[in-house]
C-alpha positions as CSV (number, residue, x, y, z in Angstrom):
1,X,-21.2,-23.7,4.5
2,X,-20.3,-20.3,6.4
3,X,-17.4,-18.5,4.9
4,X,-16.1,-15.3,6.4
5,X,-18.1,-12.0,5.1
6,X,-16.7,-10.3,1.8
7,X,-16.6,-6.9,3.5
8,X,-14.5,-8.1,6.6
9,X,-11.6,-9.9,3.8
10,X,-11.6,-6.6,2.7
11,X,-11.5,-5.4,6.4
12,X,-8.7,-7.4,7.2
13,X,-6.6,-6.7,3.8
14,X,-6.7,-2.8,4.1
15,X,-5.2,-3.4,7.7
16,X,-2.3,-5.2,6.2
17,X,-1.6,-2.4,3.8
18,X,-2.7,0.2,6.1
19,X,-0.3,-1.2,8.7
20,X,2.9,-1.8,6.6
21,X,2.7,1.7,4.8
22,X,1.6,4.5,7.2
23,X,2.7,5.8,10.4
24,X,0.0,6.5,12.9
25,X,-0.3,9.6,14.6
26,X,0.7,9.6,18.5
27,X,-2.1,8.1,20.4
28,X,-3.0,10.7,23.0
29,X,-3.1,9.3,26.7
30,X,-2.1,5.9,25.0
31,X,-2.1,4.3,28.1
32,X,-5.8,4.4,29.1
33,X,-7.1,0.7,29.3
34,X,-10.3,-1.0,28.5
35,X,-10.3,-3.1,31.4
36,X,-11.5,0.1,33.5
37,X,-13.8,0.7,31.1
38,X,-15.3,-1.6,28.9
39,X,-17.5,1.2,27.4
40,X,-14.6,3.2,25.6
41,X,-14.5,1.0,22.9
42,X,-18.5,1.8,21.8
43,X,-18.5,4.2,19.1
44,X,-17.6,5.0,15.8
45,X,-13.9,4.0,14.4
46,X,-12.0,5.2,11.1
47,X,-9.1,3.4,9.8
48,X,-6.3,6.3,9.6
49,X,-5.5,5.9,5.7
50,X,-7.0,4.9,2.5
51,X,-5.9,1.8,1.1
52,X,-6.3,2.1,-2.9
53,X,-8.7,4.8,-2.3
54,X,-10.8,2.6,0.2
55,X,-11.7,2.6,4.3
56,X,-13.0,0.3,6.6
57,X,-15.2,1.6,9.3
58,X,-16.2,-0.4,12.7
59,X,-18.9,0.8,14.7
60,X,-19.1,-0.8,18.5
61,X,-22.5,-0.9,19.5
62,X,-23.6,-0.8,23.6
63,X,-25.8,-4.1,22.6
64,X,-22.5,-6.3,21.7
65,X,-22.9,-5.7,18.0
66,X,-19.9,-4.9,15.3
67,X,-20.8,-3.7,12.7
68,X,-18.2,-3.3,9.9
69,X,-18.6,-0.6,7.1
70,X,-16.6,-1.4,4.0
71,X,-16.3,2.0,1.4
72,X,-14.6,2.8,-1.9
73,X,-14.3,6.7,-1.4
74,X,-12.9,6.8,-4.8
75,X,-15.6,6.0,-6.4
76,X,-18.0,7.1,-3.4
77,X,-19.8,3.7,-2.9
78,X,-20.2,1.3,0.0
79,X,-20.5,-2.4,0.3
80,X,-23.2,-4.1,2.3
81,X,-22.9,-3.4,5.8
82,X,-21.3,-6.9,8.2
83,X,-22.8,-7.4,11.5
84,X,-21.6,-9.5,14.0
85,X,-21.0,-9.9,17.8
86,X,-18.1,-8.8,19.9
87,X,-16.3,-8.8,23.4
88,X,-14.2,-7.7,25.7
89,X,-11.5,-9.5,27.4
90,X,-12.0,-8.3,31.5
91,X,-7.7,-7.5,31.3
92,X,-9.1,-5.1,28.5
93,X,-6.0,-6.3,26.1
94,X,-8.2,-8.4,23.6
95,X,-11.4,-7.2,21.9
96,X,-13.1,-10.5,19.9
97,X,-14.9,-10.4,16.8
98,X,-17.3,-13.0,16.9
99,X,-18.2,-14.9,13.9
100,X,-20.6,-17.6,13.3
101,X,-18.0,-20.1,13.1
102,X,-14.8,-18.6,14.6
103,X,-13.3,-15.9,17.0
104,X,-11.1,-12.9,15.7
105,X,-9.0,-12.5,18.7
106,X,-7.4,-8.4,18.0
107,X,-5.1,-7.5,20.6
108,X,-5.3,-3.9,21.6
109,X,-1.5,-2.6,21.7
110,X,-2.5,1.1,22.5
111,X,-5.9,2.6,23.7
112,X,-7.6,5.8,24.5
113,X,-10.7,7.5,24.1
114,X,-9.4,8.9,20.3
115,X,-7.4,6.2,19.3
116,X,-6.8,2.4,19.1
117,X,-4.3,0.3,17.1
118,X,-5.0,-3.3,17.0
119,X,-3.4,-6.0,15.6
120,X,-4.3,-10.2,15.0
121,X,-2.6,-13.0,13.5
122,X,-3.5,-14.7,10.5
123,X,-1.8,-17.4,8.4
124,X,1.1,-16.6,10.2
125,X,1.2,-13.0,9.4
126,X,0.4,-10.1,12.1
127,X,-2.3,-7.4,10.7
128,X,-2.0,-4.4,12.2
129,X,-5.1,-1.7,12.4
130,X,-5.0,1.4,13.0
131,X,-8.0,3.5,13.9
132,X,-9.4,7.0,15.3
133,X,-12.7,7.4,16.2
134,X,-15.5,9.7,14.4
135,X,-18.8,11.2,14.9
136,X,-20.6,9.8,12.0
137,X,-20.4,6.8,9.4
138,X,-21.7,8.0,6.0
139,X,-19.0,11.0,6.3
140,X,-16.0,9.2,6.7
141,X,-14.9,9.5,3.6
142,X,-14.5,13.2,4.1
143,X,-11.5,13.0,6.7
144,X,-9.1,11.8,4.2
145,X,-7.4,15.1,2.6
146,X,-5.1,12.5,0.6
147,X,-8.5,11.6,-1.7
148,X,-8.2,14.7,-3.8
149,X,-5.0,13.2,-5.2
150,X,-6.2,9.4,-5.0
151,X,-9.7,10.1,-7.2
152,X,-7.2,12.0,-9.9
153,X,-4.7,8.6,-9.8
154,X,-7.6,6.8,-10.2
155,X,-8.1,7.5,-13.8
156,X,-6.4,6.7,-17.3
157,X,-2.9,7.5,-18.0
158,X,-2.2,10.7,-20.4
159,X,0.5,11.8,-22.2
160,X,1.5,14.5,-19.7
161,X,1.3,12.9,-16.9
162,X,4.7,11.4,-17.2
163,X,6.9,12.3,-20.2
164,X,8.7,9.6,-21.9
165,X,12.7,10.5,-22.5
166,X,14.0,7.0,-22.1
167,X,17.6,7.6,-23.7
168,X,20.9,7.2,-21.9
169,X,23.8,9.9,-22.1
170,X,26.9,9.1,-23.1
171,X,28.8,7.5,-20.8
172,X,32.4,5.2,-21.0
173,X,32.2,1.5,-20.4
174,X,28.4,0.9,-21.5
175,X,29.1,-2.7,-22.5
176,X,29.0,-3.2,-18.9
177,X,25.5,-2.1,-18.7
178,X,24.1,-3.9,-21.5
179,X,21.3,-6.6,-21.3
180,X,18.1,-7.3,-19.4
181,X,18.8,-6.9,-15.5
182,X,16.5,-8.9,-13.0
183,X,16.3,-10.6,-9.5
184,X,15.2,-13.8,-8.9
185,X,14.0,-15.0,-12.3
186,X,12.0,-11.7,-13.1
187,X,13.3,-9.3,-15.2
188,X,13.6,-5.6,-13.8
189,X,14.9,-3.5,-16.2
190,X,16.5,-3.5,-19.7
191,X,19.1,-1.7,-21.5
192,X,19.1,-1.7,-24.8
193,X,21.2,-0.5,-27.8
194,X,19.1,1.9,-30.4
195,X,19.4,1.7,-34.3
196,X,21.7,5.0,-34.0
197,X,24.1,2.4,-31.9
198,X,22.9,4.7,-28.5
199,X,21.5,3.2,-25.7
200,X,17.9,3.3,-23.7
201,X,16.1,2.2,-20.3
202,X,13.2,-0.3,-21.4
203,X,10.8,-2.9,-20.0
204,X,8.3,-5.0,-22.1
205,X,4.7,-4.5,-20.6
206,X,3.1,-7.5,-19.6
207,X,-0.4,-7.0,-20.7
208,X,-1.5,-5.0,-17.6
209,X,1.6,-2.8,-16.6
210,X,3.5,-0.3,-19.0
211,X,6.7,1.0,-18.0
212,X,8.2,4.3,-18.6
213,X,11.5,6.3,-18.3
214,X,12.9,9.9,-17.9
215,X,15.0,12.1,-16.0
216,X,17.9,9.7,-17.1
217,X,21.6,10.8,-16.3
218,X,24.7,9.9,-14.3
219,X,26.6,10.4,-11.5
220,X,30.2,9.1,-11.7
221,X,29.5,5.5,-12.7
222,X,25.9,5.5,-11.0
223,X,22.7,5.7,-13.8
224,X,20.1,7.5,-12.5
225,X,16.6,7.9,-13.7
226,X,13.0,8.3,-12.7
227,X,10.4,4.8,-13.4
228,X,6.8,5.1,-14.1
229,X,4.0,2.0,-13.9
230,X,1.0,2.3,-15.5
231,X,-1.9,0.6,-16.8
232,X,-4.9,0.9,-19.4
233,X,-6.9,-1.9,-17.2
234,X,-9.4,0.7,-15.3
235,X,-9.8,-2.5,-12.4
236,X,-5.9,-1.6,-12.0
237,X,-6.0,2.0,-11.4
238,X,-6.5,1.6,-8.1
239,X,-3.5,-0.4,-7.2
240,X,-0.1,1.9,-6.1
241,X,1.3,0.7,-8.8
242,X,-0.8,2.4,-10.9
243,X,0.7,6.0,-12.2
244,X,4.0,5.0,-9.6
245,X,6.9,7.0,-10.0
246,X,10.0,6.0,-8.4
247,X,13.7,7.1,-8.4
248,X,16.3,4.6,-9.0
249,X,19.8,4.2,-9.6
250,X,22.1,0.8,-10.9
251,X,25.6,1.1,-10.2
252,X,28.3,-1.4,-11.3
253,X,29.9,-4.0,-8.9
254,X,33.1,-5.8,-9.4
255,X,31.8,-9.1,-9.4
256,X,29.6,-7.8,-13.0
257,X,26.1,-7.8,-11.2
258,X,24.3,-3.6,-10.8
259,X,22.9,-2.9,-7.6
260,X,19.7,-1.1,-7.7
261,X,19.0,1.6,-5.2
262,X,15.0,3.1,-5.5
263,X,12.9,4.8,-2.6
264,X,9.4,3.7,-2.4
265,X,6.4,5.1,-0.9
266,X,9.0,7.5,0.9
267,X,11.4,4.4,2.0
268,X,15.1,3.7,0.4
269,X,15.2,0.1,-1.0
270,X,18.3,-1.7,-2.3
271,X,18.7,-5.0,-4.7
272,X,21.4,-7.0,-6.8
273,X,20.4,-7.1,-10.0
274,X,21.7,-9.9,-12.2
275,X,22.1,-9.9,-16.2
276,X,19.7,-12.7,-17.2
277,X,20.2,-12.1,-21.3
């Protein structure tokens, strides 16, 4: 039985994350069209941004060949190379990845000679992909100036790398935020009462992810503090999750739940938090 390729699941994952977490640079003359041109689509195209240190490269042949380049800069290897057919649509608004036993249909929502941004639908979900095209395939890996910072995530957590100071000032009314605090079922956060009857941010690792505290203080009634995932699994390191820091803060509502404000890969988040125990 035919399955879709390894390398283009991988293909169509990155897109999901690349298009959900970064914003694409302005597509200069974004209004060129394939339909003049059929052509302007053969060549050489980078996704914009790594996705856990990885790229996806799709090279448009004159001959009606894709062929999709799969790479883990990270750890500077490459998967086997995916070829299959593609087309056209004559309106220039749908380029179709042809697979032994199915279409891709990616409609192109901007296009010019430097830049394309695609997106498809599947399982009821709209990818989107991003891509800027470059002179050469085994380089790709060099355009990326964020994989400096993504090889040195990549690796096992160390003592300095996040400091541990998980204990919570003084503050009046603490009985209020006492207990484990989650959404949904799943526990979030705890806050727990020490043997010296003081009080500390704490969350029971679950085998793969530890958790971590510091910069803990407050601001009227708001608690305020710093979070830190990592993991000792090395197959982890590369997820975002690995070596994540993010700001949070729980403040008090009247009805006895703690709303949780935290910014996320740059973005400012907000949740109810209820006390489960």
């Amino acid at each position: 039985m035919n399955t879709v390729p390894n390398t283009l699941l991988v293909f169509l994952f990155s897109a999901i994350f690349v298009g959900v977490c970064t914003t694409p640079q302005a597509a200069p003359n974004a209004s060129a069209s394939l339909a003049g041109d059929k052509k302007l689509v053969v060549g050489i195209w980078a996704m914009q941004a790594l996705n856990e240190g990885r790229t996806n490269v799709a090279e448009f042949r004159p001959d009606g060949q894709l062929l999709l380049h799969a790479f883990n800069c990270v750890a500077s290897s490459q998967e086997p190379t995916d070829v299959m057919r593609y087309s056209v649509a004559d309106d220039g608004k749908v380029i179709n990845m042809i697979l032994p036993t199915k279409t891709i249909e990616l409609k192109v929502l901007t296009f010019s000679p430097q830049f394309m941004q695609l997106t498809s639908r599947t399982g009821g979900m709209e990818i989107r992909y991003d891509f800027e095209k470059v002179d050469d395939v085994d380089s790709v890996c060099e355009r990326y100036p964020e994989l400096k910072a993504e090889k040195a995530r990549n690796t096992p957590y160390a003592s300095s790398d996040f400091v541990a100071a998980p204990a919570i000032p003084e503050h009046p009314g603490m009985e209020r935020y006492l207990g484990t605090w989650g959404s949904n079922n799943v526990a979030v956060v705890e806050i727990l009462r020490d043997a010296a009857d003081g009080f500390y941010l704490s969350m029971p690792g679950d085998g793969t992810w530890h958790y971590l505290y510091n910069d803990v203080h407050w601001v009227g009634d708001e608690l305020h503090f710093q979070s830190y995932t990592y993991s000792d699994n090395s197959s982890s390191f590369p997820s975002p999750k690995h070596k994540q820091r993010i700001p949070t803060s729980l403040t008090p509502m009247s009805d006895g739940i703690l709303r949780q404000n935290f910014t996320l890969f740059g973005d400012p988040y907000l949740g109810i938090l209820t006390r489960m125990k």
